[in-house]
PLY file of the C-alpha trace (Angstrom):
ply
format ascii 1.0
element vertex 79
property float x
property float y
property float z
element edge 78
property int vertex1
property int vertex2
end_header
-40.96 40.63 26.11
-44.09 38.48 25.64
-46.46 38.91 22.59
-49.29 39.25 25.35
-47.34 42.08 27.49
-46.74 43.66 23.76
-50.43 43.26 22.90
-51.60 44.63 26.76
-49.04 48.15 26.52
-50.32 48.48 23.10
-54.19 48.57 24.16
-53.00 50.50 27.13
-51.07 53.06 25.57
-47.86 51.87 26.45
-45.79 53.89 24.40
-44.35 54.17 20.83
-42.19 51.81 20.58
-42.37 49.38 17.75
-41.58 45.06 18.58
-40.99 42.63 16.56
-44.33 40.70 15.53
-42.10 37.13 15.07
-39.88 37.02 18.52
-41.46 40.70 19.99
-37.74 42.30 20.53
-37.21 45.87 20.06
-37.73 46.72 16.34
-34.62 48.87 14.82
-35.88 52.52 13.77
-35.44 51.19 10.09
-37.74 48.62 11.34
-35.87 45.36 11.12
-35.71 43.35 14.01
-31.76 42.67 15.42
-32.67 39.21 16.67
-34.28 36.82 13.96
-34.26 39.43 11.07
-37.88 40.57 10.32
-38.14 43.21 7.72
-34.87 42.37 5.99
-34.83 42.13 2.53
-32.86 38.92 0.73
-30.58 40.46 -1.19
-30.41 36.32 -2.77
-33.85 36.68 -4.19
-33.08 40.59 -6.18
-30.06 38.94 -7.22
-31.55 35.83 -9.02
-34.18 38.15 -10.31
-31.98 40.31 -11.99
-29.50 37.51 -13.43
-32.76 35.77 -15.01
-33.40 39.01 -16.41
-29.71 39.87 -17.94
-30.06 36.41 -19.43
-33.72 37.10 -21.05
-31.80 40.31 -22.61
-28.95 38.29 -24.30
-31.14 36.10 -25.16
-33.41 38.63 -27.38
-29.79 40.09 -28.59
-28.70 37.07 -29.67
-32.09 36.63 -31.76
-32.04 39.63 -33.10
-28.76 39.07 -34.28
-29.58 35.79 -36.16
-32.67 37.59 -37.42
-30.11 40.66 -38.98
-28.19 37.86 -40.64
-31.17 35.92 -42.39
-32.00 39.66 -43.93
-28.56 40.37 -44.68
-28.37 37.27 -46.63
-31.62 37.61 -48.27
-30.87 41.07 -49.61
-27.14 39.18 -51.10
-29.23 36.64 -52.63
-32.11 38.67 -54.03
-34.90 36.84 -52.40
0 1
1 2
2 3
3 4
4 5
5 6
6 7
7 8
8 9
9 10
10 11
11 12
12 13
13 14
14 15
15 16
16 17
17 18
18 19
19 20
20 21
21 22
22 23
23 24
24 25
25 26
26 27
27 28
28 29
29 30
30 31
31 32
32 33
33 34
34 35
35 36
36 37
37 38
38 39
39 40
40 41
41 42
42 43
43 44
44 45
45 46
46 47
47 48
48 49
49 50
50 51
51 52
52 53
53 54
54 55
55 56
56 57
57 58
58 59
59 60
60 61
61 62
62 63
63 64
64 65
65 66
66 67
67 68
68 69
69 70
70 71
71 72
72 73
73 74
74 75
75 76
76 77
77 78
């Protein structure tokens, strides 16, 4: 379906129904679009996210760490 018939049953009050505004298919009730994949979410980018974040964590573990030994060995030595 065109964008302008879209755009003309819209103004018109042609119906409920929900079309893609990329290609103009018929949007899923979920409202992702079954032929180029509007409204899907990329599962890549959540997944990069939360690996740069696990890494930040070990990262401030393994500080804290080195930070527990320096105090360890200053209350050995007496400093």
């Amino acid at each position: 379906m065109s964008k302008l018939t879209i755009a003309l049953g819209s103004l018109m009050g042609g119906g409920s129904k929900d079309y893609c505004p990329d290609c103009g298919c018929d949007m899923k009730s979920n409202g992702t679009c079954p032929e180029c994949g509007y409204g899907e979410q990329d599962d890549t980018e959540e997944s990069a996210d939360e690996g740069i974040k696990m890494q930040a964590l070990v990262d401030i573990k393994n500080d804290l760490q080195r930070v527990m030994e320096k105090i360890d060995r200053l209350i050995v030595n007496g400093d």
